[in-house]
Residue frames relative to the residue before (quaternion, step in Angstrom):
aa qw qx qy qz dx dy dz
X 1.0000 0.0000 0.0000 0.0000 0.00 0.00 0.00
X 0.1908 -0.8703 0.4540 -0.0065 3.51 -1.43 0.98
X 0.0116 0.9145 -0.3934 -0.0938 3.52 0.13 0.47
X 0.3068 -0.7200 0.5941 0.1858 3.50 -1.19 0.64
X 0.3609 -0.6453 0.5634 0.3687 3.93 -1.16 0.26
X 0.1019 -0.7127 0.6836 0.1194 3.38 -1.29 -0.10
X 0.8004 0.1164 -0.0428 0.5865 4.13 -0.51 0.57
X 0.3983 -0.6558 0.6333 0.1011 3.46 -1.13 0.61
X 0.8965 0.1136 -0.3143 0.2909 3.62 -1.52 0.82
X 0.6772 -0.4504 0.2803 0.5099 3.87 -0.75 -0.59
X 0.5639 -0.2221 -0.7927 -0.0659 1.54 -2.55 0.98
X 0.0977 0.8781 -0.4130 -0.2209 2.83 -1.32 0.03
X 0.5749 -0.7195 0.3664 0.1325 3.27 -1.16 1.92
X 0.2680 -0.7576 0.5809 0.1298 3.07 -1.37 0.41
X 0.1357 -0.9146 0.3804 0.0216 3.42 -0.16 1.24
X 0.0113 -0.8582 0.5122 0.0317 3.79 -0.19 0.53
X 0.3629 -0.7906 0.4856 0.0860 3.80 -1.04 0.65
X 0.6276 -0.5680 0.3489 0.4022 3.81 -1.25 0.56
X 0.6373 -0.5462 0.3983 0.3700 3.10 -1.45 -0.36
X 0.8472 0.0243 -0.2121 0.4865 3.34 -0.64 1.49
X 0.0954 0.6357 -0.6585 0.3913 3.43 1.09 1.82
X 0.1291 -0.6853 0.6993 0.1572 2.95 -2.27 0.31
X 0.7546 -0.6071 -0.0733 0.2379 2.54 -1.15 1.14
X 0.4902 0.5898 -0.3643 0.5284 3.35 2.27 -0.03
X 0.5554 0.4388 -0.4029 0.5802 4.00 1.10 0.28
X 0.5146 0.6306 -0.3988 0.4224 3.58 0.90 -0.23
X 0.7477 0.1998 -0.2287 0.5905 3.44 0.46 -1.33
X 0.2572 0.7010 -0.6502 0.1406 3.86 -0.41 0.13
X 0.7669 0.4081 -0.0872 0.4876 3.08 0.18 -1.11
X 0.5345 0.4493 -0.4292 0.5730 4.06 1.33 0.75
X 0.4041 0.6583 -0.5337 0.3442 4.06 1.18 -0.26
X 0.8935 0.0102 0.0133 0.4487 3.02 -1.32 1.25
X 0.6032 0.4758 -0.5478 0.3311 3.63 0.68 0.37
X 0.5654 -0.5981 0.4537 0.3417 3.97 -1.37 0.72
X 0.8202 0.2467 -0.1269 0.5003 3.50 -1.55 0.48
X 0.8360 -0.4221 0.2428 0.2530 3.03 -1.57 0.41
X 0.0687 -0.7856 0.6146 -0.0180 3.35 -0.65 0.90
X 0.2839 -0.6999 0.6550 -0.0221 3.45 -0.50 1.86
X 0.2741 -0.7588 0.5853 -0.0801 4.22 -0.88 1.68
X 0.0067 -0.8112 0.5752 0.1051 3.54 -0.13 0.66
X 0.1124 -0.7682 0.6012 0.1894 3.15 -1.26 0.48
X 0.1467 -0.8547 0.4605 0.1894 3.66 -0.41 1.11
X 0.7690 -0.1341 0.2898 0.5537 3.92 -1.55 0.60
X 0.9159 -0.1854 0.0287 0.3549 3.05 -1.73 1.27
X 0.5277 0.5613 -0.4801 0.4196 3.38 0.65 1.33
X 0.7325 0.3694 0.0453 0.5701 3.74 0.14 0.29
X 0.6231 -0.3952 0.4988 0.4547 3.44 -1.57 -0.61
X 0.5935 0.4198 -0.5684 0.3854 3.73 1.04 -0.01
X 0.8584 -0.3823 0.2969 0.1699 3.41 -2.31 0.35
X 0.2460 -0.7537 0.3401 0.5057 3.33 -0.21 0.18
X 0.7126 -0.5460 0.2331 0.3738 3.02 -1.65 0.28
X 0.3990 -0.6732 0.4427 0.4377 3.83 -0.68 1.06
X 0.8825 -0.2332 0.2150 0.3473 3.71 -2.00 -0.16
X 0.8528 0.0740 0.0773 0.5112 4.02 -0.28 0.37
X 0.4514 0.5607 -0.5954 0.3568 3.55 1.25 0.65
X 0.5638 0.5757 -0.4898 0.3329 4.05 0.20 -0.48
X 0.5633 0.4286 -0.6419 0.2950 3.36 0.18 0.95
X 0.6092 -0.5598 0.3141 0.4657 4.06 -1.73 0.41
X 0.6748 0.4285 -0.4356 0.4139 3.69 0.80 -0.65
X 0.6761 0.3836 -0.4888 0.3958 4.22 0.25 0.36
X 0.7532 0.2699 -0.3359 0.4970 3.47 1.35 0.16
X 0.6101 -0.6615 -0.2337 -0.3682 2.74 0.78 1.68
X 0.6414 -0.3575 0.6173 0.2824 1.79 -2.79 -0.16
X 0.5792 0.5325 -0.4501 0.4224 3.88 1.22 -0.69
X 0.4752 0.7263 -0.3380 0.3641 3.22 1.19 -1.01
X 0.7606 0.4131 -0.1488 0.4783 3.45 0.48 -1.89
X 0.7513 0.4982 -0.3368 0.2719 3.40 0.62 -0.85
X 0.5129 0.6795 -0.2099 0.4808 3.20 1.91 -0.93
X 0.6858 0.5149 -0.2067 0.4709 3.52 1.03 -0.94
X 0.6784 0.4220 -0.3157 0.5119 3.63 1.10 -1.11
X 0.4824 0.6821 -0.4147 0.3607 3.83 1.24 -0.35
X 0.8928 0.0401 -0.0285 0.4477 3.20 0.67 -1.47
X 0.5634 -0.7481 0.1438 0.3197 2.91 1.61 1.20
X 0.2649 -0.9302 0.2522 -0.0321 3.30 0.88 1.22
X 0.2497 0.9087 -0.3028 -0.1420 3.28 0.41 -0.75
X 0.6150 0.3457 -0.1715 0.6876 3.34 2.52 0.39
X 0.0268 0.7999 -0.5995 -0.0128 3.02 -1.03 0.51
X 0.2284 -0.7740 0.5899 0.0287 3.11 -1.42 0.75
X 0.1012 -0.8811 0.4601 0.0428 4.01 -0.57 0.80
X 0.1011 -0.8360 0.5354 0.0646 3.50 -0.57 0.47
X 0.7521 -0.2120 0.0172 0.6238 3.42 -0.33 1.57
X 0.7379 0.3280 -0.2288 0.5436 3.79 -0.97 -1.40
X 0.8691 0.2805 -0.2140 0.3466 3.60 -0.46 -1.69
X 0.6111 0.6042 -0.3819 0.3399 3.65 1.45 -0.13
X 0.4608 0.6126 -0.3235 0.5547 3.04 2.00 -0.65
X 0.7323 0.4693 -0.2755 0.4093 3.70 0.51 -1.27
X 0.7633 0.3156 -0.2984 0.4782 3.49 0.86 -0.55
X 0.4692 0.5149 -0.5156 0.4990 3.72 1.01 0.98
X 0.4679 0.5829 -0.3566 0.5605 3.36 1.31 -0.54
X 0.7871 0.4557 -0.3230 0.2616 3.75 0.25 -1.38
X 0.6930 0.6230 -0.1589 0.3260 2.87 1.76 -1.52
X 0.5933 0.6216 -0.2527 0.4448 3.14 1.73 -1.03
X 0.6688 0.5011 -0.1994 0.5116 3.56 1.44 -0.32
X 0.7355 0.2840 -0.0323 0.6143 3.48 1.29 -1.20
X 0.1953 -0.8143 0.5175 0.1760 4.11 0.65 -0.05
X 0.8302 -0.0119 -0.0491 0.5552 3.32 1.25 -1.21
X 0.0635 0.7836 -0.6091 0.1050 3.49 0.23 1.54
X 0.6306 0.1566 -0.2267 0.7255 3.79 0.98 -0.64
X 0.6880 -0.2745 0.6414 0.1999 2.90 -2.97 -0.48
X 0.7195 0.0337 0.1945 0.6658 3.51 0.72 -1.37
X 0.0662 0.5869 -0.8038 0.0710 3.55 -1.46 0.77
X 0.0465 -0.6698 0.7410 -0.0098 3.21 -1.42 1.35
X 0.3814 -0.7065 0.5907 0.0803 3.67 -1.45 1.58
X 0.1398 0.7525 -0.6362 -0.0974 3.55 -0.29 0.18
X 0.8787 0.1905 -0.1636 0.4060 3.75 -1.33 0.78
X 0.3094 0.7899 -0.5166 0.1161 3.64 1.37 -0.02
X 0.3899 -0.7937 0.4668 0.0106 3.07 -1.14 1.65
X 0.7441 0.0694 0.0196 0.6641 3.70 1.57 -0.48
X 0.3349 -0.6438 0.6880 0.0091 3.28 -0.80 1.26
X 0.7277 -0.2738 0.3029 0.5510 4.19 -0.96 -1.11
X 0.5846 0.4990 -0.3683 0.5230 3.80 0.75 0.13
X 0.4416 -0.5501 0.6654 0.2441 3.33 -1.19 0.83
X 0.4635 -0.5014 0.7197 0.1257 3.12 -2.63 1.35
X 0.4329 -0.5822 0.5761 0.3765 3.70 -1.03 0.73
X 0.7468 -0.3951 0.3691 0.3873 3.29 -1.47 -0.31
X 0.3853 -0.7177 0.5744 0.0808 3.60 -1.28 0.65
X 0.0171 -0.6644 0.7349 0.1353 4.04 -0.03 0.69
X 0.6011 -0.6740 0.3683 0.2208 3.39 -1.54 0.73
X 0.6299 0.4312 -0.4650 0.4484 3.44 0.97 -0.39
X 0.2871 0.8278 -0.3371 0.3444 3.36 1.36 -0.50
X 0.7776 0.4688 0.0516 0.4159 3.00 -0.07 -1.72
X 0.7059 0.4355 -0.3082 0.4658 3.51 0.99 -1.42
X 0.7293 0.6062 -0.0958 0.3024 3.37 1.14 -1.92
X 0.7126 0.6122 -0.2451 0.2395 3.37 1.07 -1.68
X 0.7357 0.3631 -0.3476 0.4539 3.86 1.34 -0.60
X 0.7890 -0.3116 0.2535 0.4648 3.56 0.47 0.61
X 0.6903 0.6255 -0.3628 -0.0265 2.95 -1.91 -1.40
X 0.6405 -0.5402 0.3073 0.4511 3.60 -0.43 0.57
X 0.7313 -0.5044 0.2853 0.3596 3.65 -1.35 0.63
X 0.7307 0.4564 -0.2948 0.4134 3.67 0.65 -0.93
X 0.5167 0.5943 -0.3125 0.5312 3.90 1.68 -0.56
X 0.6348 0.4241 -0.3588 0.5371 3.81 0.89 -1.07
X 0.8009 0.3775 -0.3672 0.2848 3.62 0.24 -1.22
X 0.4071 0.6282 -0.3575 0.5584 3.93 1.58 -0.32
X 0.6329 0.5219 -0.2170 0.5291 3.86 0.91 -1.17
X 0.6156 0.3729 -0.1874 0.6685 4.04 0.87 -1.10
X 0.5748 0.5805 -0.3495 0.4588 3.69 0.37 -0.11
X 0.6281 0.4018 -0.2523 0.6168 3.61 0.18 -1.79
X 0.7103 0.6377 -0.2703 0.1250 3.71 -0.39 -1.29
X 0.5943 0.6398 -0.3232 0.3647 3.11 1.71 -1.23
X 0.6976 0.4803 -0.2377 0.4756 3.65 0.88 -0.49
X 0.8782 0.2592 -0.2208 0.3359 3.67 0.90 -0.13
X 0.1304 -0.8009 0.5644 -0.1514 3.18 0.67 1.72
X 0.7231 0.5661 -0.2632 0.2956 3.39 0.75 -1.38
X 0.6578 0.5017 -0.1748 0.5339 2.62 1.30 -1.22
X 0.6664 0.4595 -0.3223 0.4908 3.88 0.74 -0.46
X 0.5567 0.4760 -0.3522 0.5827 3.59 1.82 0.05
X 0.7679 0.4324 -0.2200 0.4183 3.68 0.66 -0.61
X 0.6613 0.5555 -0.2731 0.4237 3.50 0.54 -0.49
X 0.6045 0.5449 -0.3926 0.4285 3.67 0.87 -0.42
X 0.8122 0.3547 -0.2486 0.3907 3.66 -0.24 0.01
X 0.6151 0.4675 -0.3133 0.5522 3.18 1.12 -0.48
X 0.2795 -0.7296 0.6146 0.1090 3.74 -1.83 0.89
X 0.5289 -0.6023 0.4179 0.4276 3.75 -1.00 0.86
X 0.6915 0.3010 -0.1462 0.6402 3.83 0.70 -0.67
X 0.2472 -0.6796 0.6161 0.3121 3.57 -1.76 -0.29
X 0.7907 0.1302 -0.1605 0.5763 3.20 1.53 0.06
X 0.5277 -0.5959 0.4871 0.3595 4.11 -0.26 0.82
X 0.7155 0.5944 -0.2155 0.2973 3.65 0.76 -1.02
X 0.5659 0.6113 -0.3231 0.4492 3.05 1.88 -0.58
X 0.3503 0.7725 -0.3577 0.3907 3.63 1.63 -0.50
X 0.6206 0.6099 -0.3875 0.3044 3.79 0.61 -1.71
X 0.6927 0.5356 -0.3439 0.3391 3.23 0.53 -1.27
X 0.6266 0.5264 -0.3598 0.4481 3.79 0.92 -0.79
X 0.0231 0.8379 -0.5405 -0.0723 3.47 -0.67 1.38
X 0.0574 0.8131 -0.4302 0.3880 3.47 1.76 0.74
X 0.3066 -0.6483 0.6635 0.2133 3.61 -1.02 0.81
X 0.2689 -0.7562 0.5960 -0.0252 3.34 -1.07 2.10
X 0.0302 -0.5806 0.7945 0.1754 4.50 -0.38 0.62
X 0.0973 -0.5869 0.8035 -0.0198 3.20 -2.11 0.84
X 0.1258 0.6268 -0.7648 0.0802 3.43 -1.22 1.08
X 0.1078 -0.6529 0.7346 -0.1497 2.82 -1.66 1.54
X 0.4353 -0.7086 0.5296 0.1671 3.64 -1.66 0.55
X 0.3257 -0.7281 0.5531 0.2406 3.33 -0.92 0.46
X 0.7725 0.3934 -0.1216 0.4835 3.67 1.21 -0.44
X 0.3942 0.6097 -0.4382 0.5299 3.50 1.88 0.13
X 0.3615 -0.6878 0.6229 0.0908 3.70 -1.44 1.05
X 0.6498 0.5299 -0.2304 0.4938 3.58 1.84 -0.85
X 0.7372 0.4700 0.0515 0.4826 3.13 1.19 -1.13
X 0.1695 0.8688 -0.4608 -0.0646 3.97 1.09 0.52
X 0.6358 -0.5685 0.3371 0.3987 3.29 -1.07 0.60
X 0.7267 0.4506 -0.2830 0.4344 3.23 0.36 -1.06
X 0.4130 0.6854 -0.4037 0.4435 3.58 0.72 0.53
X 0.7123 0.3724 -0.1128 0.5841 3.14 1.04 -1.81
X 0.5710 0.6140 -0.4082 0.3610 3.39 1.15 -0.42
X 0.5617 0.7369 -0.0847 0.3664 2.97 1.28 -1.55
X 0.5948 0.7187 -0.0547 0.3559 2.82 0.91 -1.93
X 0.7834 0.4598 -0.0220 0.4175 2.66 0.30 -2.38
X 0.5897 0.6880 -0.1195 0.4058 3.43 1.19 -1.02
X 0.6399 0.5634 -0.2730 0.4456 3.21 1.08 -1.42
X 0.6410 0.6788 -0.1789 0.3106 3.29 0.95 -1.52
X 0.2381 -0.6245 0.5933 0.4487 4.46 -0.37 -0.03
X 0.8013 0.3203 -0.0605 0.5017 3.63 0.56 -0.85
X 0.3024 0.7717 -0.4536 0.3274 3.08 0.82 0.96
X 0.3271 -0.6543 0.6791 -0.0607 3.73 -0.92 1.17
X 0.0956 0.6800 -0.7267 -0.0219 3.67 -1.43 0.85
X 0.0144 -0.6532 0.7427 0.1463 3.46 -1.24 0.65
X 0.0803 0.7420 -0.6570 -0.1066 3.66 -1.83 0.28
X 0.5252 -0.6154 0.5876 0.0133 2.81 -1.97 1.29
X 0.3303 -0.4985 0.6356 0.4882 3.62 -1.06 -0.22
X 0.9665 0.0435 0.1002 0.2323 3.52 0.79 -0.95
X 0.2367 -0.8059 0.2468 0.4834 3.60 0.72 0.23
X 0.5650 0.5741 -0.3657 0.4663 3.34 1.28 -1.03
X 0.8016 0.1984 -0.2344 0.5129 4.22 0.24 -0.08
X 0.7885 0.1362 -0.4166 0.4315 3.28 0.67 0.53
X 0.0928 -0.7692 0.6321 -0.0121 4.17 0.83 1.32
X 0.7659 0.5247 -0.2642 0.2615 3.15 0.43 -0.86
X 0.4825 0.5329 -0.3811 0.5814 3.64 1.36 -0.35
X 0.8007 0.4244 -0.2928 0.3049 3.26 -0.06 -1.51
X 0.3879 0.7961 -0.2160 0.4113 3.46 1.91 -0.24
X 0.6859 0.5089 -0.0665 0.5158 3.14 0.96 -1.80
X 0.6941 0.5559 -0.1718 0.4238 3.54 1.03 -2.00
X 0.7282 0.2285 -0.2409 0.5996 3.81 0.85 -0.84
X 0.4588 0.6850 -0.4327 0.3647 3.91 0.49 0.36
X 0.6134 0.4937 -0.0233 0.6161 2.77 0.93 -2.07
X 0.5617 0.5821 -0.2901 0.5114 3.89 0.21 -0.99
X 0.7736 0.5250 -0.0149 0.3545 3.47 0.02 -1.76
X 0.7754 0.2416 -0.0415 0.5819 3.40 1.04 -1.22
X 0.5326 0.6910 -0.3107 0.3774 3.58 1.29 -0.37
């Protein structure tokens, strides 16, 4: 895992992205937020490496997650799908590694995701032609990872959540096939201080989800 900075003093958040973002879907979720914003770039995504043998599972990303954060001394965090899964994993281990941890799009809660065929995956939420072919792009490198990730759950049990008494923002879709609501419901639920927002979508409503982890963030 790799990370870029973004902005300069405190707080500062640590921000991680789904499986098979680039690196302009990466920083979304830093618009308009204050202080430093810490970009991860995970295995075979980007200019980082690919990912070595048996790393595609949520509890080794994390721990990259955690280790990345205590580096540049995190104290937020933000997940998209994959890393929202991974940081339910972290939290369920660490209750109070951040202040605030916002989930956007969490895809698996303590229940396994069916399988994922890859055009699948690239094709199924939409978006003009040059976004899919950038999408078919990122992708070539993560078969493995589109082999490994079904079956396995960010948590083994939802209950392990209680203990986190951290304020939790959830944002889930109502129109995302990758991304079911009732996850984020779920999700959101697990949490004592949990918060759900929903979209039909993230790609047509950026701008809410903008406002929701701002507001969230600075609140």
């Amino acid at each position: 895992m790799t990370y870029r900075s973004y902005g300069s003093g405190a707080p500062v958040t640590l921000v991680g992205h789904g499986l098979g973002a680039t690196p302009g879907e990466a920083r979304l979720p830093t618009s308009g937020l204050p202080g430093t914003k810490v970009v991860v770039t995970l295995p075979s995504h980007g200019d980082a490496p690919d990912a070595p043998a048996g790393y595609w599972t949520y509890r080794r990303i994390a721990a990259d997650l955690r280790a990345v954060a205590r580096e540049v001394g995190a104290t937020r965090a933000i997940g998209v799908s994959l890393t929202s899964g991974a940081l339910l994993s972290l939290l369920a281990d660490e209750p109070d590694a951040f202040e605030k941890v916002a989930l956007l799009l969490p895809a698996v809660l303590d229940e396994p995701r069916r399988p994922l065929a890859r055009e699948y995956a690239i094709t199924v939420i939409g978006g003009p032609p040059e976004y899919l072919a950038e999408r078919r792009q990122a992708f070539r490198r993560l078969d493995r990872a589109l082999a490994e990730l079904p079956g396995q759950t960010a948590v083994p049990d939802r209950s392990l959540l209680h203990a986190v008494r951290i304020p939790v923002l959830v944002v889930g879709a109502t129109e995302d096939p990758l991304h079911p609501e009732d996850v984020a419901k779920a999700t959101a639920a697990a949490f004592p201080d949990g918060r759900l927002e929903l979209v039909p979508s993230w790609l047509t409503h950026r701008g809410d989800v903008r406002g929701w982890l701002g507001d969230f963030l600075r609140g």
